[in-house]
ZAKOL-221231 format. One record per residue (C-alpha): residue in one letter; z, y, x. Coordinates in Angstrom, 3 decimals, padded with zeros to 6 digits. Layout:
<rs>
R A Z Y X
...
</rs>
This chain:
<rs>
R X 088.944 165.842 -028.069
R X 086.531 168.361 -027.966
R X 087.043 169.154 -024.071
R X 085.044 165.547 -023.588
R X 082.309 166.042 -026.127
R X 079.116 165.663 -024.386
R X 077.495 167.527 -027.626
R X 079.357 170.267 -027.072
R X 078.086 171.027 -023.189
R X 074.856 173.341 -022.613
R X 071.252 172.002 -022.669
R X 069.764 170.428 -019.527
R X 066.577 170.475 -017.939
R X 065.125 167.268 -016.952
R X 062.032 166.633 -015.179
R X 059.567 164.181 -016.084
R X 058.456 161.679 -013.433
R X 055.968 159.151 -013.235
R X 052.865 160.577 -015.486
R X 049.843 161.305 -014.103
R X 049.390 164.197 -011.951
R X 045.056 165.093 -012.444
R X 043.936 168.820 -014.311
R X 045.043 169.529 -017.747
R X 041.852 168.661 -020.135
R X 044.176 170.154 -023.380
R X 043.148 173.768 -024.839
R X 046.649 173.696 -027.060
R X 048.378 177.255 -025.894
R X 051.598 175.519 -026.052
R X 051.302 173.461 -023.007
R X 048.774 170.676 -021.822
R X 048.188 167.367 -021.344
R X 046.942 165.669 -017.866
R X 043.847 163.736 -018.069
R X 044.284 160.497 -019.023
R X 047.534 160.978 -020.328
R X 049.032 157.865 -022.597
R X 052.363 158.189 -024.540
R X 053.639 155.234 -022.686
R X 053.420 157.016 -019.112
R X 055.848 158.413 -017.236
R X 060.162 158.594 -017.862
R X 062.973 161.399 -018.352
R X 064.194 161.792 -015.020
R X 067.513 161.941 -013.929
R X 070.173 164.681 -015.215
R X 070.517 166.572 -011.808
R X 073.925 167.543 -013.382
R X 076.884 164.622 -012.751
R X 079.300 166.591 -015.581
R X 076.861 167.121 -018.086
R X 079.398 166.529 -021.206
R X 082.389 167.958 -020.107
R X 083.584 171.314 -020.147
R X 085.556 171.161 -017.203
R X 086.879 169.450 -014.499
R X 089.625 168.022 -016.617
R X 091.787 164.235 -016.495
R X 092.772 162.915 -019.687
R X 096.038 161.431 -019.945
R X 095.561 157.619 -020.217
R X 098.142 157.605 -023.206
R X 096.864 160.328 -025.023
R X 097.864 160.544 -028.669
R X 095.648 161.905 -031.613
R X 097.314 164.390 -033.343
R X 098.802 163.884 -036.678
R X 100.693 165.300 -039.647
R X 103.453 164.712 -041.598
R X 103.469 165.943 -044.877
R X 106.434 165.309 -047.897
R X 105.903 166.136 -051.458
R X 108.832 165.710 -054.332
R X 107.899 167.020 -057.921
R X 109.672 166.752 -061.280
R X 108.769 167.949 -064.669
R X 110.770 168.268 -067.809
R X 109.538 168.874 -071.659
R X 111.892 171.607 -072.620
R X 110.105 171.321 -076.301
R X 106.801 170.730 -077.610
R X 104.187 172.335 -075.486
R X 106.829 173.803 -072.628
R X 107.156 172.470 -069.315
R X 109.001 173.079 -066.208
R X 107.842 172.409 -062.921
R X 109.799 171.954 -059.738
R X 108.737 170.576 -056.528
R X 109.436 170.765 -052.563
R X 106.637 170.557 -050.179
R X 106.725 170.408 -046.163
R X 104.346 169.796 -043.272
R X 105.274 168.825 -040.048
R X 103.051 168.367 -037.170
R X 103.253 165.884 -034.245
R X 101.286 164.962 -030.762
R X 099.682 168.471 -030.414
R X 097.328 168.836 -027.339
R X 098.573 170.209 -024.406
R X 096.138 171.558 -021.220
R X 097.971 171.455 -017.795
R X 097.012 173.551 -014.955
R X 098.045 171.825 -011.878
R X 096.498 174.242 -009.028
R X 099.375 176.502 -010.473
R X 102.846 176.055 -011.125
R X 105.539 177.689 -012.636
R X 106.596 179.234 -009.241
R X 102.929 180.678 -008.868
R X 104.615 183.760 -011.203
R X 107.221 186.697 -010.200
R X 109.622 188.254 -012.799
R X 109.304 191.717 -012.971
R X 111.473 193.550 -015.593
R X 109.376 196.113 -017.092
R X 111.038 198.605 -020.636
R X 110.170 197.879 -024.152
R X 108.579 201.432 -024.714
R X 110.086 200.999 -028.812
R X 113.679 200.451 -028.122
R X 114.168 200.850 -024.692
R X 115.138 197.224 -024.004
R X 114.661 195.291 -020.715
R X 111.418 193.269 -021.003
R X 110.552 190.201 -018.293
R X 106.818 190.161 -017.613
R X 105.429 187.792 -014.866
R X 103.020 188.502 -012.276
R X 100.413 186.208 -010.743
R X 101.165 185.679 -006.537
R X 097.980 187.307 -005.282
R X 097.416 183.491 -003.396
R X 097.039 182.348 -006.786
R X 094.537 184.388 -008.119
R X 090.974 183.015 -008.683
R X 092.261 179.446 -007.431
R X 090.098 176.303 -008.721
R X 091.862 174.726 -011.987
R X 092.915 171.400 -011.585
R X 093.226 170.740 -016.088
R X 094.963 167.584 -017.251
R X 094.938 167.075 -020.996
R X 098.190 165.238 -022.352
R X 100.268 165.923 -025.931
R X 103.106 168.289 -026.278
R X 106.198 166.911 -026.420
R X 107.887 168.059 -029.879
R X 110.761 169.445 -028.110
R X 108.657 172.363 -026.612
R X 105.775 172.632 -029.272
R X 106.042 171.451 -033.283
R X 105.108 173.664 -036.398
R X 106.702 173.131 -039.996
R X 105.886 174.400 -043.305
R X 108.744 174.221 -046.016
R X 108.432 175.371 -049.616
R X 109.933 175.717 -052.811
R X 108.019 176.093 -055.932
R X 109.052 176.665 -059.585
R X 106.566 177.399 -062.752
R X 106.371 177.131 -066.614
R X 104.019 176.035 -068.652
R X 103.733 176.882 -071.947
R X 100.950 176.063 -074.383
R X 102.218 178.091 -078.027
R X 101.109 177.791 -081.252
R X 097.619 179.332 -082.504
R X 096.174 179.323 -078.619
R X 098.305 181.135 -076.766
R X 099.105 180.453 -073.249
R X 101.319 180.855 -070.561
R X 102.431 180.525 -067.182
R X 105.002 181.667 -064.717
R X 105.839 180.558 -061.114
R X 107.716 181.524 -058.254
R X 107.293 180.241 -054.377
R X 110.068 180.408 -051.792
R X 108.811 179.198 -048.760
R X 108.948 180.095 -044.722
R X 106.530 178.235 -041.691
R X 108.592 177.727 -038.229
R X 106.562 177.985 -035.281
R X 107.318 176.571 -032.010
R X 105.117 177.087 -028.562
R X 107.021 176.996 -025.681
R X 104.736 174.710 -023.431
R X 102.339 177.507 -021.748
R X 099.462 175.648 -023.199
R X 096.443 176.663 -020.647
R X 093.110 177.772 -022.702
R X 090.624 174.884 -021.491
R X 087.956 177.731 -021.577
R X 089.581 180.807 -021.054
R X 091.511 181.679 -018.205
R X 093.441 178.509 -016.758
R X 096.720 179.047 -015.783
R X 100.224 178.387 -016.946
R X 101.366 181.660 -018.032
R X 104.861 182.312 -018.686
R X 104.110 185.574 -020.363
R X 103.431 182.808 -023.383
R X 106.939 181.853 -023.392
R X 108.212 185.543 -025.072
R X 109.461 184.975 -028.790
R X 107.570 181.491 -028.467
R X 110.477 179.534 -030.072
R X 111.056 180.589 -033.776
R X 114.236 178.549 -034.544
R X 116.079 180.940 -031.902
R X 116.775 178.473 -029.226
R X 114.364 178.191 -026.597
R X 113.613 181.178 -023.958
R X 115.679 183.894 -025.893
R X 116.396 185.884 -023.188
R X 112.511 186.782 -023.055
R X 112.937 187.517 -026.501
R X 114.986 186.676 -029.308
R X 114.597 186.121 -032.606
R X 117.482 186.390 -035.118
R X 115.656 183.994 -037.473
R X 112.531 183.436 -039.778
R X 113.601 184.307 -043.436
R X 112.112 182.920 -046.758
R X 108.951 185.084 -048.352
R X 108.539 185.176 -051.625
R X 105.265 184.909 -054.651
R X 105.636 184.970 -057.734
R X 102.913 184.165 -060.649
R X 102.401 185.247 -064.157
R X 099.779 185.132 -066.432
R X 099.187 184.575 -070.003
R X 096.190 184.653 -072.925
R X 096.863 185.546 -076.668
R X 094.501 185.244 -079.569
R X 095.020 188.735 -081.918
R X 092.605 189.311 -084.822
R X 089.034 189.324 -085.460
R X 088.305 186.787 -082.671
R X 089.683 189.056 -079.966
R X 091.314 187.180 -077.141
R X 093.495 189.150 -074.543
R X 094.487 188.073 -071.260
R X 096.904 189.432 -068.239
R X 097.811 188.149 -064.812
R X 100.381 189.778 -061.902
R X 100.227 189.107 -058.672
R X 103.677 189.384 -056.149
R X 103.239 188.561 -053.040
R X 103.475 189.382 -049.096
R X 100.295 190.408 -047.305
R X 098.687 188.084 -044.918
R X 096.094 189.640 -043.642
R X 092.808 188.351 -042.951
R X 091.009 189.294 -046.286
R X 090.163 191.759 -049.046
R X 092.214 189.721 -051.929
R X 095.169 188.237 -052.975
R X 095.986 185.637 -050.437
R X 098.239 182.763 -051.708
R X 101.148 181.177 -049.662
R X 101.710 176.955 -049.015
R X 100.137 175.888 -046.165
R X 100.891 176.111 -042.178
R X 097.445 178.434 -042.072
R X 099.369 181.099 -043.484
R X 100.584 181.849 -039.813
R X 102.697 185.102 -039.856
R X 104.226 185.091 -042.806
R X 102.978 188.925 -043.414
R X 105.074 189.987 -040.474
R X 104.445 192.926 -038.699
R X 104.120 193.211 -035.006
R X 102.932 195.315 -032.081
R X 101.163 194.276 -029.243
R X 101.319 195.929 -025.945
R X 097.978 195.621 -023.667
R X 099.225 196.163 -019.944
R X 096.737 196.451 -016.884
R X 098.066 197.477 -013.473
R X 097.080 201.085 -014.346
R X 099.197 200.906 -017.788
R X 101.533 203.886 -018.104
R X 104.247 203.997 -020.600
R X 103.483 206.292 -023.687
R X 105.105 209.952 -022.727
R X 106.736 209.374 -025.905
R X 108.243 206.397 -025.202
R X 112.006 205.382 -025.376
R X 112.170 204.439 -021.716
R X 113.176 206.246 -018.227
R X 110.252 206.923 -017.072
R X 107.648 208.450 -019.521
R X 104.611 208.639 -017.960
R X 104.614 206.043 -014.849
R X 103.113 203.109 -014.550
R X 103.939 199.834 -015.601
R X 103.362 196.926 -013.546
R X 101.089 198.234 -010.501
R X 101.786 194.380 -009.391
R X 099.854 193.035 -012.340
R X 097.258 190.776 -010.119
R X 096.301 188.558 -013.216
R X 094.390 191.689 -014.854
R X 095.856 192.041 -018.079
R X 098.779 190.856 -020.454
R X 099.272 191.277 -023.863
R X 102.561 191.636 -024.244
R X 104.808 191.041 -027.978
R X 107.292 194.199 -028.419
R X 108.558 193.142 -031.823
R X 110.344 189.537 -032.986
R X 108.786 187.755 -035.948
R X 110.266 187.974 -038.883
R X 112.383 191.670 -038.254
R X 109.738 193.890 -039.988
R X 107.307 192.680 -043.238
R X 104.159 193.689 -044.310
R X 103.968 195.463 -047.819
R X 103.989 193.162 -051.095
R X 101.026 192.858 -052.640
R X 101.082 193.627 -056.578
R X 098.207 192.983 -058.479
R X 097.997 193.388 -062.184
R X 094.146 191.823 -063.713
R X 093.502 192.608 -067.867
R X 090.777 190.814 -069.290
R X 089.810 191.502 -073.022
R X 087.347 188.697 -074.737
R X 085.423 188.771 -078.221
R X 083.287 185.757 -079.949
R X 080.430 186.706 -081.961
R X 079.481 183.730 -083.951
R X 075.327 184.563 -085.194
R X 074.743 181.430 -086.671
R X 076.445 177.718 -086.908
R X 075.857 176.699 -083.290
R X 074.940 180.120 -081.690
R X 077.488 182.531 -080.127
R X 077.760 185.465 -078.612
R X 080.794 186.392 -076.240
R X 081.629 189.313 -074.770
R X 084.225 190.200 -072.054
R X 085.128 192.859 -070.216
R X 088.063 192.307 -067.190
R X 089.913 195.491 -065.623
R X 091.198 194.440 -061.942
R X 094.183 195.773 -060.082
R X 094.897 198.179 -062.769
R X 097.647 200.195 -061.166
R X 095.069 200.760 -058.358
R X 097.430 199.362 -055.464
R X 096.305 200.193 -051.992
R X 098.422 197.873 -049.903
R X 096.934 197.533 -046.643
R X 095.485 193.859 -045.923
R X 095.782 194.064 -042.230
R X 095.998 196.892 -039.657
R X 095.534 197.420 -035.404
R X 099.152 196.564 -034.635
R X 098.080 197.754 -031.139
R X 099.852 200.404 -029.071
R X 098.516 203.032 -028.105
R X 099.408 206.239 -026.699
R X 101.728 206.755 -028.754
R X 105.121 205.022 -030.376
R X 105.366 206.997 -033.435
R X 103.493 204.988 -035.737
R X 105.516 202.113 -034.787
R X 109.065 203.301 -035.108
R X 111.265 201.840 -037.774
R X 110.062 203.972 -040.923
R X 106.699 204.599 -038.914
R X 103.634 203.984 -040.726
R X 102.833 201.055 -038.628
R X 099.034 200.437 -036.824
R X 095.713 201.970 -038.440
R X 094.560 200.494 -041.332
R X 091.357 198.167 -040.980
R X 091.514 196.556 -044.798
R X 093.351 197.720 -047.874
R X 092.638 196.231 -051.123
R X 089.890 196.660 -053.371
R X 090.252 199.649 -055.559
R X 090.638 199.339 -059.609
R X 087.565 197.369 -060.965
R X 085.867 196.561 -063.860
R X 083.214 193.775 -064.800
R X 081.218 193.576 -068.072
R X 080.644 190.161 -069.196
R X 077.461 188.623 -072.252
R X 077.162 184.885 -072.971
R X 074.974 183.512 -075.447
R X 075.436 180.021 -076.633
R X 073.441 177.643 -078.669
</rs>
């Protein structure tokens, strides 16, 4: 309910009425204080702004719902033997009642098809323009919920690991994740900030479970990603404990370490993608796979700008991450209750280089973003091979 937070709205400037009016007697290079000035004279005025507290002219539906989640967990574990166990569980998230801003100043019959080419493939592409009447109009914002049937978002995941504490300290553990998040946002929810309108250009590849608005882009379906765990610790001689852990997993972006899957943040699901930012003065890349290499557009693009989605989620993947850590550990013992320990950990030995998250932005060019194509320029790739000296002492 943040559009109807009064502490989120700008400061005001009040006047102050009813103190006395005679010369300042204060020397304080701040400010001053009248002669005969009391605490107790004088009031706050009135706010000379009647929506103080509210972002924008907006009506709140009078059975608006807060939004909530669902969320199912199912675990079982087994003793295979002494000091071996095997985890398996099942995890979702659904959520319900998501807020939904509604433009009514402009409807869905505000916007004009025009079928523009995807410059990748050459396929027909609807984009919708804003009727120049349109343009600029006063928002009239009503906040309600989404109805699940146009907007819903579900997590579902699979996990499997084993546990194994062995004899004279060693210790292990192995897990693997299956899991997949299905987005749905087919309502044209209007930014309560941002520009207000009910853009259709929202609606492209908005349904992931390949039933809503496909013919403005369909999607085939949202396979399962994969992550899979292993790490262990053995004690050898002379106090000498060794450790390993690998890392499988697809990139998410957002971050200069392995990033974990389980939870509806995850977003993406390390797909790839490629955005298309069209003005009226656009012109397809002379590259393109398209009739018309060179020309513009949409020269009927009154809104300003679109981005527009050229790929589907789910048809092309990120690279998997694979990260392989080696610690090596020694006790010193000095005396009866003093120790020294010493450690020294290697990171990402095989000195991967996967890239984190790239500009997935066309350009002038297709190339990078043909199948096989490198894909966008690189803005994060993982941190190189590291290591990290470690001293304790203990008493």
């Amino acid at each position: 309910m943040s559009n109807f937070n009064p502490m989120t709205s700008a400061s005001e400037t009040v006047t102050w009425v009813g103190a006395p009016t005679t010369a300042c007697q204060s020397h304080d290079p701040v400010g001053c204080y009248p002669s005969g000035f009391r605490f107790n004279q004088g009031n706050v005025g009135p706010n000379p702004n009647p929506k103080f507290g509210q972002i924008n002219d907006m009506s709140l539906d009078p059975d608006y719902h807060r939004e909530y989640q669902f969320q199912y967990n199912v675990g079982v574990q087994h003793e295979l033997r002494r000091g071996v166990t095997l985890n398996f569980s099942w995890n979702r998230t659904s959520d319900y009642q998501q807020t939904l801003v509604l433009n009514y100043a402009v409807p869905f019959s505000a916007w004009t098809p025009v079928q523009i080419t995807n410059p990748l493939d050459g396929s027909p592409t609807t984009v919708y323009n804003l009727q120049p009447q349109y343009f600029g109009v006063t928002p009239a914002l009503h906040e309600t919920n989404a109805p699940q049937r146009l907007r819903a978002n579900s997590y579902n995941g699979f996990e499997t690991a084993v546990t194994a504490r062995l004899p004279h300290g060693a210790f292990f553990m192995g897990g693997w994740t299956i899991d997949r998040t299905i987005d749905r946002s087919c309502d044209m929810n209007t930014s309560a900030i941002g520009a207000a309108r009910n853009d259709p250009n929202t609606l492209r590849f908005c349904d992931w479970t390949g039933r809503l608005y496909q013919d403005l882009g369909k999607i085939t379906g949202i396979p399962y990603r994969n992550e899979f765990k292993i790490l262990g610790s053995v004690p050898i001689k002379w106090g000498i404990q060794v450790s390993a852990s690998l890392y499988a997993a697809p990139v998410y972006g957002g971050g200069n370490a392995f990033v974990g899957v389980g939870a509806l943040s995850t977003g993406t699901g390390g797909f790839k993608n490629v955005y298309w930012s069209i003005s009226p003065t656009t012109r397809y890349p002379t590259d393109c796979n398209c009739p018309n290499p060179g020309a513009l557009v949409d020269p009927g693009l009154t809104q300003g700008s679109e981005t527009i989605t050229l790929l589907p989620p789910g048809s092309r993947f990120t690279p998997r991450l694979n990260q392989l850590d080696i610690g090596v550990r020694k006790i010193f013992r000095v005396r009866e209750k003093m120790r020294l320990i010493g450690e020294a950990q290697f990171f990402n030995v095989l000195n991967s280089n996967a890239v984190l998250t790239e500009n997935q932005s066309l350009a002038s060019t297709i190339k990078p973003f043909l199948p096989g194509g490198p894909g966008g320029t690189p803005t994060v790739v993982m941190n190189p091979r590291e290591m990290r000296l470690n001293f304790q002492f203990k008493f």
